[in-house]
PQR file of N, CA, C, O and H, with PARSE charges and radii, in Angstrom:
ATOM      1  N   UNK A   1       0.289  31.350  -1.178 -0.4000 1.5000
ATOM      2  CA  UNK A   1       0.094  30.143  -0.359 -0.0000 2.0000
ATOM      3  C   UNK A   1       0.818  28.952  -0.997  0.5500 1.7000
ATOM      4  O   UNK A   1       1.478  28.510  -0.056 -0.5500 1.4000
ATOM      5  N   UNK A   2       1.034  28.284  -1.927 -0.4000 1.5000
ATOM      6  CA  UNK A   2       1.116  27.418  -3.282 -0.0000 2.0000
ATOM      7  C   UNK A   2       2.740  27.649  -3.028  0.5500 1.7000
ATOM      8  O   UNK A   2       3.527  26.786  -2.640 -0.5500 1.4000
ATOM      9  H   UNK A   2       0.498  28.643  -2.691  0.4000 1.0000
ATOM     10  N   UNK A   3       3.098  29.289  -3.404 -0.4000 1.5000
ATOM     11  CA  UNK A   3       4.933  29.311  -3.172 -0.0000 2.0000
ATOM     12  C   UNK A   3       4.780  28.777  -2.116  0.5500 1.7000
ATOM     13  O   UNK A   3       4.775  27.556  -2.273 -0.5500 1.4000
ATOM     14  H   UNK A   3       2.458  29.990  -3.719  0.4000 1.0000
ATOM     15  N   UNK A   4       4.568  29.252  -0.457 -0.4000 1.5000
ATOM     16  CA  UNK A   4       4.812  29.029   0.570 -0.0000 2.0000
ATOM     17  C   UNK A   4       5.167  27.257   0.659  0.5500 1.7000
ATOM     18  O   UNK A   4       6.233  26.757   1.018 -0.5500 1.4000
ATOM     19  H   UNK A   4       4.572  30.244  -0.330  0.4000 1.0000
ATOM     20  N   UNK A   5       4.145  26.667   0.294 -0.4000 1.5000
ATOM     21  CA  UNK A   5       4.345  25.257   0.993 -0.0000 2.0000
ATOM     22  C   UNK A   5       5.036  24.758  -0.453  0.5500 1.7000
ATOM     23  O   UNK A   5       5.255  23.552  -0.348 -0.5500 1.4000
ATOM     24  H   UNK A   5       3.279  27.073   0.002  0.4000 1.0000
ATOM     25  N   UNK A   6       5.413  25.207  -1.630 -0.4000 1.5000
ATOM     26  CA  UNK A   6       6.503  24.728  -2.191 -0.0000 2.0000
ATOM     27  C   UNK A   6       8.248  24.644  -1.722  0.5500 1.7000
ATOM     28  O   UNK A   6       9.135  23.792  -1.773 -0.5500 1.4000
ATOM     29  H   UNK A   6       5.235  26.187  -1.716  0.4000 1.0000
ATOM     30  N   UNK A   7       8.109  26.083  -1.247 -0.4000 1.5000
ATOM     31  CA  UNK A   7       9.217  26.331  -0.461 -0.0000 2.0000
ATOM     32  C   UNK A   7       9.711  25.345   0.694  0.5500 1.7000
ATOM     33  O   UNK A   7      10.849  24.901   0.846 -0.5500 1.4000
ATOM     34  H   UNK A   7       7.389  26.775  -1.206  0.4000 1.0000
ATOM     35  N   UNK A   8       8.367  25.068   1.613 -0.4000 1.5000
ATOM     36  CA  UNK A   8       7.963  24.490   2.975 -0.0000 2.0000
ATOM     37  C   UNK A   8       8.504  23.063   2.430  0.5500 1.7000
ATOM     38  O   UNK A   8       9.307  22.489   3.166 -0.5500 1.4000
ATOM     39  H   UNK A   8       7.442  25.428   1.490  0.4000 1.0000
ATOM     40  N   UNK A   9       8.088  22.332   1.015 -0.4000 1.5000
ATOM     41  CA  UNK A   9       8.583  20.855   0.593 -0.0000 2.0000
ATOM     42  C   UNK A   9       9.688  21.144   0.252  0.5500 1.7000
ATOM     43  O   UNK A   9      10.432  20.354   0.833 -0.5500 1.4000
ATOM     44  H   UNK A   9       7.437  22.799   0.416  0.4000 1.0000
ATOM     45  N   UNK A  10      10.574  22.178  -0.682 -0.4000 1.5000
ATOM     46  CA  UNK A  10      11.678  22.255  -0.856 -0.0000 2.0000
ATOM     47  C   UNK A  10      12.795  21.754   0.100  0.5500 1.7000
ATOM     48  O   UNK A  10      13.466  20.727  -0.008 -0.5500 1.4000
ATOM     49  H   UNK A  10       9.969  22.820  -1.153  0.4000 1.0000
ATOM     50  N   UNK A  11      12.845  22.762   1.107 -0.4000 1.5000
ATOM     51  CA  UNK A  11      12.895  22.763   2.833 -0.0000 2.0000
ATOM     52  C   UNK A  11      13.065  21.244   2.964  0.5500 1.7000
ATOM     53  O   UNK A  11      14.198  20.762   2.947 -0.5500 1.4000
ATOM     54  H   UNK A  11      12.301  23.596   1.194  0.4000 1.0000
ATOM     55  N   UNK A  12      11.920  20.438   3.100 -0.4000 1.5000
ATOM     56  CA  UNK A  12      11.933  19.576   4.165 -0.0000 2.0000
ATOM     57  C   UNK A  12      13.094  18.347   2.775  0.5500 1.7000
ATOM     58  O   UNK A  12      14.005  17.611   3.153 -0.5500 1.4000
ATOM     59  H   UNK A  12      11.000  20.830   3.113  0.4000 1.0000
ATOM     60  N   UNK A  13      12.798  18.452   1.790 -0.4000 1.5000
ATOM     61  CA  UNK A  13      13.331  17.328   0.522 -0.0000 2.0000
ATOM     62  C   UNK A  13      15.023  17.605   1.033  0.5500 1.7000
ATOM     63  O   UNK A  13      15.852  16.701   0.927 -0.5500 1.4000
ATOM     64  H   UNK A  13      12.058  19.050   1.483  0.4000 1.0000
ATOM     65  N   UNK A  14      15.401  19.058   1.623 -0.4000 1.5000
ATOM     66  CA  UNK A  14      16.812  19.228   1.170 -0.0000 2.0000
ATOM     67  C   UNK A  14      17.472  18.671   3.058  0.5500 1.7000
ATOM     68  O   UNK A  14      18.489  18.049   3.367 -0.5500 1.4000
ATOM     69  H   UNK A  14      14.728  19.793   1.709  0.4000 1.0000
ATOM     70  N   UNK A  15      16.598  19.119   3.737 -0.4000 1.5000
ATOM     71  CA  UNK A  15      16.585  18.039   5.375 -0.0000 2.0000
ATOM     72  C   UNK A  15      17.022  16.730   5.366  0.5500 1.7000
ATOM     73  O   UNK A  15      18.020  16.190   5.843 -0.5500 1.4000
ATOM     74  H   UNK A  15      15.772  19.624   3.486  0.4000 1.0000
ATOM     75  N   UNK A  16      15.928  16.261   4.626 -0.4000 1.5000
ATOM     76  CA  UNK A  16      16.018  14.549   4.408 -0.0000 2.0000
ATOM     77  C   UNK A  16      17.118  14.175   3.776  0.5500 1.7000
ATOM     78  O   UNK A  16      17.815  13.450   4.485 -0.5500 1.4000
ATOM     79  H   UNK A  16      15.117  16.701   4.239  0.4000 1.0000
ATOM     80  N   UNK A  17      17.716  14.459   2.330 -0.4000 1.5000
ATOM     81  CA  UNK A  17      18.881  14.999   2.030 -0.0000 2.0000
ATOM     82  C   UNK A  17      20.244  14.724   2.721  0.5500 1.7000
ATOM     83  O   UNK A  17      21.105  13.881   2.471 -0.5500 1.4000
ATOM     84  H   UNK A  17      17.150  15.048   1.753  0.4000 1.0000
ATOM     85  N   UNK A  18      20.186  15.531   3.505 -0.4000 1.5000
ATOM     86  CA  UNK A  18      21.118  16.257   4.484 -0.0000 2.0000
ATOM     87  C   UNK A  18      21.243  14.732   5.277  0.5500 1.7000
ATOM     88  O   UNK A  18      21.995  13.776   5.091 -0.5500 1.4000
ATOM     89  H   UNK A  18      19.487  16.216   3.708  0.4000 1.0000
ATOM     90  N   UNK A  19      20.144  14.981   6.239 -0.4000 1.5000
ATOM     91  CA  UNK A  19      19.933  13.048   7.060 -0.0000 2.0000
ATOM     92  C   UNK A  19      20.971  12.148   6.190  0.5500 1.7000
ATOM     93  O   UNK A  19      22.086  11.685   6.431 -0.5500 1.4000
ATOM     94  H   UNK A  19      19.533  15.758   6.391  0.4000 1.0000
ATOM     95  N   UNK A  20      20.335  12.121   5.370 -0.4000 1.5000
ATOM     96  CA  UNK A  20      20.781  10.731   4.413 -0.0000 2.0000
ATOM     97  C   UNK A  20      22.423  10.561   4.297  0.5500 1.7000
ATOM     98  O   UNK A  20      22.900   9.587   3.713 -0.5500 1.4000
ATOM     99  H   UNK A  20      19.429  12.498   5.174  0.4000 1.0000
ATOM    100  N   UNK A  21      23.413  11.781   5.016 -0.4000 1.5000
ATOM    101  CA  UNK A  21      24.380  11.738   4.232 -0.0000 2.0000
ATOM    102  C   UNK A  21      25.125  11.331   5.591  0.5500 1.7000
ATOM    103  O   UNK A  21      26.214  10.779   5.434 -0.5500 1.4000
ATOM    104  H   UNK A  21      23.027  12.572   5.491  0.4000 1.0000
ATOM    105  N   UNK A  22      24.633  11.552   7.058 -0.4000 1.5000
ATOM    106  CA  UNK A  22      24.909  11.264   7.952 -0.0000 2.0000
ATOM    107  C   UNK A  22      24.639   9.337   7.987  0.5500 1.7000
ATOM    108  O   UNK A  22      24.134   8.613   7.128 -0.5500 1.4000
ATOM    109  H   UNK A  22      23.748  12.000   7.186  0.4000 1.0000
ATOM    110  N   UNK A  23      25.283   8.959   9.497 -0.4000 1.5000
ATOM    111  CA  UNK A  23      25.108   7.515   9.797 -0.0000 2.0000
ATOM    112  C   UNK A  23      23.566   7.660  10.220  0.5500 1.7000
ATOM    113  O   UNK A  23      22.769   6.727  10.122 -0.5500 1.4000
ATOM    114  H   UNK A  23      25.693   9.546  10.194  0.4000 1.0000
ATOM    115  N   UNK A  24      23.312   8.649  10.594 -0.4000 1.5000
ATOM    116  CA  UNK A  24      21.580   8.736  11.729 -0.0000 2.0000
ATOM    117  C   UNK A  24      20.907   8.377  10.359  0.5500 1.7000
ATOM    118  O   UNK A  24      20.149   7.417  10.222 -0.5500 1.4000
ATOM    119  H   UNK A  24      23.959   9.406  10.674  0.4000 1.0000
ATOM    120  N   UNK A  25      21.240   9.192   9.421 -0.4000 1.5000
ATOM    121  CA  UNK A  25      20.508   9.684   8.139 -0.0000 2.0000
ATOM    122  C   UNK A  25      20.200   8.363   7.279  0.5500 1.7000
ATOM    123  O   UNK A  25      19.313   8.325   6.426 -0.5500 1.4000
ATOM    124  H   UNK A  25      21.856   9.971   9.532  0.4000 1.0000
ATOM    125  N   UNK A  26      21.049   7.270   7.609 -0.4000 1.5000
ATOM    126  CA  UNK A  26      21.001   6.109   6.376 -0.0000 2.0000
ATOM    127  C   UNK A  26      20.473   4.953   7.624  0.5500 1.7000
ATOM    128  O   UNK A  26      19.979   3.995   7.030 -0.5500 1.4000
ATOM    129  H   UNK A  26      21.770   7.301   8.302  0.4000 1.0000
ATOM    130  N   UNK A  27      20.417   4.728   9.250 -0.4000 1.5000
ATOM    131  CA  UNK A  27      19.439   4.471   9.708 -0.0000 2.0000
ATOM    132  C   UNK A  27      18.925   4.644   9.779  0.5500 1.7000
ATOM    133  O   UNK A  27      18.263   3.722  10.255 -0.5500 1.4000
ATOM    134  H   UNK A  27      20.818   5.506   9.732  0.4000 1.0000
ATOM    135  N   UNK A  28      18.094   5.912   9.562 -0.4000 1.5000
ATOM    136  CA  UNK A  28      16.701   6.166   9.413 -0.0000 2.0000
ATOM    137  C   UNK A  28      16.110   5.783   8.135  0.5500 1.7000
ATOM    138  O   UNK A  28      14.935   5.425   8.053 -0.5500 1.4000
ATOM    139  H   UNK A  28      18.632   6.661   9.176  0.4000 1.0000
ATOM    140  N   UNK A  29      16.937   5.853   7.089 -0.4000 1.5000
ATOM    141  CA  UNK A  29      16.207   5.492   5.611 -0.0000 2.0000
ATOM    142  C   UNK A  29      16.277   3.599   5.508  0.5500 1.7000
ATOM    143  O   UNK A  29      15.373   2.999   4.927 -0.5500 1.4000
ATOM    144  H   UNK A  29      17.891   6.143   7.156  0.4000 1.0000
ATOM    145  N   UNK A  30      17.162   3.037   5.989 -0.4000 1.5000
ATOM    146  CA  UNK A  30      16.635   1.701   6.471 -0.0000 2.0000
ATOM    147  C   UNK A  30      15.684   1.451   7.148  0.5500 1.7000
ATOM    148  O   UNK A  30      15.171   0.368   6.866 -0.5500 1.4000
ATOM    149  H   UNK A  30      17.896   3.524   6.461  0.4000 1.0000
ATOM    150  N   UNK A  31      15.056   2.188   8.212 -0.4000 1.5000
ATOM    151  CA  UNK A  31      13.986   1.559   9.135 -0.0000 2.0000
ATOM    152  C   UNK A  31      13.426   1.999   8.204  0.5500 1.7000
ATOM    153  O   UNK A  31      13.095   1.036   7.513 -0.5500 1.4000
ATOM    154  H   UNK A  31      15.473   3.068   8.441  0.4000 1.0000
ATOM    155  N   UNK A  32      12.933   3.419   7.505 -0.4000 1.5000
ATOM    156  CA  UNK A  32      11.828   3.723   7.096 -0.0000 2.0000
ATOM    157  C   UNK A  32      11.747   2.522   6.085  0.5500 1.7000
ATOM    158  O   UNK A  32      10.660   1.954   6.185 -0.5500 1.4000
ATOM    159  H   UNK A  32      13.202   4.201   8.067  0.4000 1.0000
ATOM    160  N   UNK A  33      12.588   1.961   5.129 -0.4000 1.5000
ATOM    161  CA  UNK A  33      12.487   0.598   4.365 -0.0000 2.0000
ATOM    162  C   UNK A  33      11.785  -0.246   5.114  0.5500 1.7000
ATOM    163  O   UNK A  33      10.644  -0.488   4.721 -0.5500 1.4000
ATOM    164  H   UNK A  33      13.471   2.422   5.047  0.4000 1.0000
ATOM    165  N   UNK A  34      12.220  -0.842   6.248 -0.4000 1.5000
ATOM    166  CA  UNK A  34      11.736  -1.837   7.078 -0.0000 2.0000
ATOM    167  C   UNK A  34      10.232  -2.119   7.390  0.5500 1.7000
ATOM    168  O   UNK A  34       9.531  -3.122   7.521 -0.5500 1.4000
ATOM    169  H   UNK A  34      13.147  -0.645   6.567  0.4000 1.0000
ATOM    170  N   UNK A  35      10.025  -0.442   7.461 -0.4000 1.5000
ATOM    171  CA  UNK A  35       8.375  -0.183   7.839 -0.0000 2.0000
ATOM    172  C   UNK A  35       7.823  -0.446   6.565  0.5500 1.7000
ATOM    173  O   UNK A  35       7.034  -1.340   6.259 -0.5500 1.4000
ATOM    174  H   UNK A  35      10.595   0.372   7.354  0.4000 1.0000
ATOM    175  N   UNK A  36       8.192   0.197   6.046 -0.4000 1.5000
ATOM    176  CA  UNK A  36       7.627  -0.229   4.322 -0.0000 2.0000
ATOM    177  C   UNK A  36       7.633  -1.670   4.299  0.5500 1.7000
ATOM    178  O   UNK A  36       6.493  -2.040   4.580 -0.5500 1.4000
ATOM    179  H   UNK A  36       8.833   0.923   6.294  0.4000 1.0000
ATOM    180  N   UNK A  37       8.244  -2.459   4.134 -0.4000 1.5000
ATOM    181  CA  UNK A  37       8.714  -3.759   3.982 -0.0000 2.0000
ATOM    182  C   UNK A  37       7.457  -4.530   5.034  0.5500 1.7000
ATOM    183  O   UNK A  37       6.758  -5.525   4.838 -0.5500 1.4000
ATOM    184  H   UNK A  37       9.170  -2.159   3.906  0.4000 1.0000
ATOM    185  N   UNK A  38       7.521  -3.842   5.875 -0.4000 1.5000
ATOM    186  CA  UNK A  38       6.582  -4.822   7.037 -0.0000 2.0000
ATOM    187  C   UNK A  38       5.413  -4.729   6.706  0.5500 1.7000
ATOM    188  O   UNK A  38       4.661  -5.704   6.710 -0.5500 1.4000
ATOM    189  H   UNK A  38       8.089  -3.034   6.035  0.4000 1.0000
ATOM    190  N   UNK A  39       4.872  -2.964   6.193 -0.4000 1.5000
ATOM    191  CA  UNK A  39       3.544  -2.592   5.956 -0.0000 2.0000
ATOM    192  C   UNK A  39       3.369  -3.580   5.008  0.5500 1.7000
ATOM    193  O   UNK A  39       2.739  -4.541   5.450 -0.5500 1.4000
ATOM    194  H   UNK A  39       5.482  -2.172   6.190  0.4000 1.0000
ATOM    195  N   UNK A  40       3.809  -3.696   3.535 -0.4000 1.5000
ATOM    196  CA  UNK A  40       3.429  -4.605   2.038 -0.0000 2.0000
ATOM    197  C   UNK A  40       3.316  -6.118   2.334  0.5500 1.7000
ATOM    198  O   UNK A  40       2.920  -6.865   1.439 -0.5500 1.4000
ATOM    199  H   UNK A  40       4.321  -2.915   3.176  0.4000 1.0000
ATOM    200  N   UNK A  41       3.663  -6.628   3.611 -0.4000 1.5000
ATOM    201  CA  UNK A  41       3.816  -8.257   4.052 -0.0000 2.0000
ATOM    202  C   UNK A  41       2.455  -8.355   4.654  0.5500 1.7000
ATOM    203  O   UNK A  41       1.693  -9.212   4.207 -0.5500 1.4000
ATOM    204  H   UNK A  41       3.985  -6.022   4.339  0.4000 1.0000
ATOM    205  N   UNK A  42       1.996  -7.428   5.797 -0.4000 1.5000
ATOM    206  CA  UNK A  42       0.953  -7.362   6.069 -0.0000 2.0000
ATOM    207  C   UNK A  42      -0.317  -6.998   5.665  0.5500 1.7000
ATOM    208  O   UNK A  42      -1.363  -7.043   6.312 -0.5500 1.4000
ATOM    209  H   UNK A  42       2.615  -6.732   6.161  0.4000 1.0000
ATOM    210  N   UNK A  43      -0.085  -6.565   4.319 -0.4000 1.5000
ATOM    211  CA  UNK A  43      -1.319  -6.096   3.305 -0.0000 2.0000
ATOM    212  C   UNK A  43      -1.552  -7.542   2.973  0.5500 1.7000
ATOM    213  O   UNK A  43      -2.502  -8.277   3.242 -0.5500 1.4000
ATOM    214  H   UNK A  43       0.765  -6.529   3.793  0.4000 1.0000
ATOM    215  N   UNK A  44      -0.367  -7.771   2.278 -0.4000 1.5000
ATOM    216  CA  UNK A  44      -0.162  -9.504   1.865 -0.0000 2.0000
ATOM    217  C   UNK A  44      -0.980 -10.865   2.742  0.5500 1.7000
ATOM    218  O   UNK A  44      -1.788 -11.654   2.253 -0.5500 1.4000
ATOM    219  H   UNK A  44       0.405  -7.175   2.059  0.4000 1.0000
ATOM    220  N   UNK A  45      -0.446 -10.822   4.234 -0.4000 1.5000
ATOM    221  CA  UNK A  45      -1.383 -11.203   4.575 -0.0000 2.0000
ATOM    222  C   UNK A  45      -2.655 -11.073   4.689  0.5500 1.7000
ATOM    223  O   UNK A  45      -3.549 -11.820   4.291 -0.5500 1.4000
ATOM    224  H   UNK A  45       0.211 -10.181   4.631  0.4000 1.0000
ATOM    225  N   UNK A  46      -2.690 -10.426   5.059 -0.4000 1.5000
ATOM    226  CA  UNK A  46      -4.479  -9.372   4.941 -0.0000 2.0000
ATOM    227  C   UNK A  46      -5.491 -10.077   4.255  0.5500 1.7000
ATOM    228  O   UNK A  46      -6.533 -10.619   4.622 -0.5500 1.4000
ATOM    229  H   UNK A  46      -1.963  -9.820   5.382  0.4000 1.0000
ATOM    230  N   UNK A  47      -4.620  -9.859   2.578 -0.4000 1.5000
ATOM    231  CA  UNK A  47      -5.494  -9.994   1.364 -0.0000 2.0000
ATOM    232  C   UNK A  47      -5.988 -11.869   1.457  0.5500 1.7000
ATOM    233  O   UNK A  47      -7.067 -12.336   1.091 -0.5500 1.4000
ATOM    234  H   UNK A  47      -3.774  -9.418   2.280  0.4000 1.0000
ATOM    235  N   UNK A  48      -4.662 -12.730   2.133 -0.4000 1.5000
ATOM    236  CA  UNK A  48      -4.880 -14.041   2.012 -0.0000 2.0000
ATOM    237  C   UNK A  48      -5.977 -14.407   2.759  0.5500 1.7000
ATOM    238  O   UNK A  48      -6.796 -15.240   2.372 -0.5500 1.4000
ATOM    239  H   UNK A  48      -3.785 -12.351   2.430  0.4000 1.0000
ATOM    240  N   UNK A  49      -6.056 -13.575   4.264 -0.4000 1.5000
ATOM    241  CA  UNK A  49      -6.784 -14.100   4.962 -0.0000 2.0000
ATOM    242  C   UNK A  49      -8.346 -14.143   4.507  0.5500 1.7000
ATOM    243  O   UNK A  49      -9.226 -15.002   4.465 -0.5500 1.4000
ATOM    244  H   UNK A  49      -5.390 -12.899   4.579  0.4000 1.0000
ATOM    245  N   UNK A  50      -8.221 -12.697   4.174 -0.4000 1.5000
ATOM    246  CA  UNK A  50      -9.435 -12.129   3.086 -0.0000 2.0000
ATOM    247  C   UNK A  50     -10.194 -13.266   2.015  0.5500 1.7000
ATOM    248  O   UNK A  50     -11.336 -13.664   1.785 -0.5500 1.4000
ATOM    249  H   UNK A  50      -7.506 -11.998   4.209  0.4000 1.0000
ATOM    250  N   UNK A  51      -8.840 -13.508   1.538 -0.4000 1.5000
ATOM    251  CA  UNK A  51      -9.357 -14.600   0.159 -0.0000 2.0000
ATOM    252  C   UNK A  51     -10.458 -15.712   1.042  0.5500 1.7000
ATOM    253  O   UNK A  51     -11.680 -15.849   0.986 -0.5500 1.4000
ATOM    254  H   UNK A  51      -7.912 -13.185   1.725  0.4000 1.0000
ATOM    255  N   UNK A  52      -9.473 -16.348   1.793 -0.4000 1.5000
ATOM    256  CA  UNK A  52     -10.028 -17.627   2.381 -0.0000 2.0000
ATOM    257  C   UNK A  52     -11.423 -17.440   3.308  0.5500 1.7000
ATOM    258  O   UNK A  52     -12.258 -18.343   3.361 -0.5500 1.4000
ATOM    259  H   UNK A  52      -8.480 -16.236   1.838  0.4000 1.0000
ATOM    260  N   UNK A  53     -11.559 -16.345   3.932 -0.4000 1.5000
ATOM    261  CA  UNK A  53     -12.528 -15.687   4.636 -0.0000 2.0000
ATOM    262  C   UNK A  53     -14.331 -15.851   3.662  0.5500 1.7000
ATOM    263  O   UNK A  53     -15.416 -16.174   4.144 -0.5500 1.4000
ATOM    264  H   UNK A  53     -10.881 -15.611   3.889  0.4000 1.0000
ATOM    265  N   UNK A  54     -13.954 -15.443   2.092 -0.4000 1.5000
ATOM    266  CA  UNK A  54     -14.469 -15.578   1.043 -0.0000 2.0000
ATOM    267  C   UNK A  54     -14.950 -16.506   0.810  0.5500 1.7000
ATOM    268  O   UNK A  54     -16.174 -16.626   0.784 -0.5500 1.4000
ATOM    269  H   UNK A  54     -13.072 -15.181   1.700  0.4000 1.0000
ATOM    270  N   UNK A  55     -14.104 -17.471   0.562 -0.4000 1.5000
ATOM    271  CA  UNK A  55     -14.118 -18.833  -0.576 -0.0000 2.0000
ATOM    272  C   UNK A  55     -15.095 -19.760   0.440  0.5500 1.7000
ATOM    273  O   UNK A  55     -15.436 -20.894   0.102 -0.5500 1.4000
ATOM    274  H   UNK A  55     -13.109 -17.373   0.583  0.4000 1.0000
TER
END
């Protein structure tokens, strides 16, 4: 089971890979940045609103 889904991540690491080397492949690893980027701003806010919510 353990090989199997090592294999199964191997697989998908050498996909993504692959993507990355294409134009699709390096827009997609920008948005996925973007999302990232948006998610950590909105934690950010979050936490401020949080603070003041507090105080």
């Amino acid at each position: 089971m353990t090989e199997l889904k090592r294999s199964e991540n191997y697989k998908e690491s050498n996909v993504l890979e692959r993507k990355t080397n294409n134009a699709v492949g390096q827009a997609v690893k920008v948005m996925d940045y973007k999302v990232v980027r948006t998610v950590l701003i909105l934690l950010v806010i979050a936490f401020f609103v949080f603070r003041m919510y507090i105080q």
